[in-house]
N, C-alpha and C positions, 0 to 999 in steps of 0.2 A: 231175269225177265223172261218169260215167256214169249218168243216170239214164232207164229209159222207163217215159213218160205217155200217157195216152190219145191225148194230139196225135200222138206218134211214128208216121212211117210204116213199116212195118214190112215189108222184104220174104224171103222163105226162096228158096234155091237148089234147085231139087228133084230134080235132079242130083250126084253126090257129086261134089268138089272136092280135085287134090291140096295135102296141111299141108302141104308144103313150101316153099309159098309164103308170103311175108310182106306187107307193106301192099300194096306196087306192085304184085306177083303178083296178090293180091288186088282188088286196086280196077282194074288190068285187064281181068279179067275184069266188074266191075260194067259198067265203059264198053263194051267187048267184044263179049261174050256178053250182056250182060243186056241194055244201051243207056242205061244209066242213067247219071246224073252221082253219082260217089260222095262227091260235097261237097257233095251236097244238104239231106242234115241226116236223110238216111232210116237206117233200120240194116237191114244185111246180115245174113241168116242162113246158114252152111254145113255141112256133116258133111263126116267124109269117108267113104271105100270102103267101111271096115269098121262105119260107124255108132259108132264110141264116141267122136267128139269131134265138137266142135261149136264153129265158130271163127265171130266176131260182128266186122263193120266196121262202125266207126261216124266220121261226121267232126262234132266240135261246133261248129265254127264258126272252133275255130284249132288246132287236130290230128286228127288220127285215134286211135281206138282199135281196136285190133286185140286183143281178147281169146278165149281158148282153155278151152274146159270140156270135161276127157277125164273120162269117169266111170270109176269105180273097179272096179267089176266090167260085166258084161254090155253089152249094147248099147241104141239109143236104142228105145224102147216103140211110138213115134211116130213119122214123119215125110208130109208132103205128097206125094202121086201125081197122074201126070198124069190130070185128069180126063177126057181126050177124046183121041182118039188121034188125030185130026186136028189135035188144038191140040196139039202139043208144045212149050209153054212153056218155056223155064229157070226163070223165075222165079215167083210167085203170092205176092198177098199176106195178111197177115194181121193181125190186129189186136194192138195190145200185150202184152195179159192172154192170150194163146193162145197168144205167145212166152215170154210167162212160165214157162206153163206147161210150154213143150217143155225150157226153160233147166234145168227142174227133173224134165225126161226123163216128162213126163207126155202122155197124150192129150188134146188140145185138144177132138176132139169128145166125148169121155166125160165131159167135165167141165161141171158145175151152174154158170155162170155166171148170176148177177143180171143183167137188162135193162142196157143200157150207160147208159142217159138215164133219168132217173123225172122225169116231171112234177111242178114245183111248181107249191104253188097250189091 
């Protein structure tokens, strides 16, 4: 099962990506373009050209998951920009609950998130 937890590292592509590629396609480009090892245990975020799908790599430790979330109407609300025009990144990261959010076509910064940590005690 796929599940992500606050541990998950979680990275988004911010660049659109062609669906026509499948894991290898995919995880290619993680090693690639990103530099990253895609059996690391992090999860990929992608869109593609036109913003209505959003394809997710993830490796758990003895497969990969390569799952695809096309929305139904309209396009995604949200996504990551480069913040510096000297830095052009591919990739930036983000925290769990903010991919959550995007999974669910929401804005990460407009949303009321609780402190991650509360002091016990």
């Amino acid at each position: 099962m796929l599940a992500i937890n606050a541990n998950t590292r979680c990275f988004v592509c911010i660049e659109s990506q062609d669906f026509r590629k499948g894991i290898d396609g995919i995880s290619a480009i993680v090693r690639q373009k990103i530099a990253h090892d895609p059996m690391s245990g992090a999860l990929y975020l992608f869109r593609n050209g036109s913003g209505t799908s959003i394809k997710v790599l993830f490796y758990d430790g003895s497969a990969y998951w390569l799952c695809l979330r096309r929305l139904s109407s309209g396009r995604l609300k949200w996504w990551p920009q480069h913040q510096d025009q000297n830095n052009l990144s591919l990739v930036t990261s983000l925290t769990a609950r903010e991919i959550q959010v995007i999974l669910w076509n929401g804005d990460p910064s407009r949303a009321q998130f609780a402190p991650e940590w509360k002091k016990v005690g």
